[in-house]
C-alpha positions, 0 to 999 in steps of 0.5 A: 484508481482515484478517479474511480475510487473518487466516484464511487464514495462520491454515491457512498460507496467504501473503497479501499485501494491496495497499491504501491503509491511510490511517490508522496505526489500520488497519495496527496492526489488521492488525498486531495480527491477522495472524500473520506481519504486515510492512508495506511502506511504498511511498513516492512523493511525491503529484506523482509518483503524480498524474503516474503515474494521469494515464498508467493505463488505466482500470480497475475498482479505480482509476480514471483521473483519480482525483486530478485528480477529487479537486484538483476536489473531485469525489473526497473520499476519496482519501488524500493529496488529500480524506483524510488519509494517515499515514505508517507510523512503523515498517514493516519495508520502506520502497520509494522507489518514485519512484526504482525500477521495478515490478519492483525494488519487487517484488524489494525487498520479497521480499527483505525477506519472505525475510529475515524469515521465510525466512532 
């Protein structure tokens, strides 16, 4: 995913990558590689995120019950549960995305793109 994000806002290309980087490592990766980098760190407490998937059609990229699969041990790689998560120690937008819906998340984190490269 860097590399091609690396490539395409090398021929000015926006990219947004929507991922679960669990280690600090990986996002000063990107960091170090991607031109014009932000990070957004979306906060939720891990209850709140099992809630959630526990109401989420399946799909190909997540799938149901993928939590509750890892409290079982069934799941090893899911961060937070079978792997560690780090918390970002400086992203440029941190989203309590436990206190706000989709749509605010989204409206707070163009606001904060705007802000940096647009203003």
């Amino acid at each position: 995913l860097v590399y091609i994000a690396k490539l395409l806002t090398q021929n000015g290309v926006n990219v947004v990558i929507d991922a679960t980087g669990n280690l600090r490592r990986y996002r000063e990766n990107a960091r170090n590689q991607i031109q014009k980098f932000m990070e957004a760190y979306l906060e939720c407490p891990l209850e709140v995120c099992i809630e959630r998937e526990s109401r989420r059609a399946e799909t190909r990229q997540a799938p149901r019950q993928i939590y509750e699969r890892a409290l079982k041990g069934e799941a090893p790689t899911v961060p937070g549960v079978g792997q560690p998560y780090e918390p970002p120690t400086n992203p440029e937008i941190t989203v309590n995305t436990a206190h706000c819906t989709p749509e605010e998340a989204a409206r707070k984190i163009l606001e904060a793109i705007i802000g940096k490269w647009y203003a």
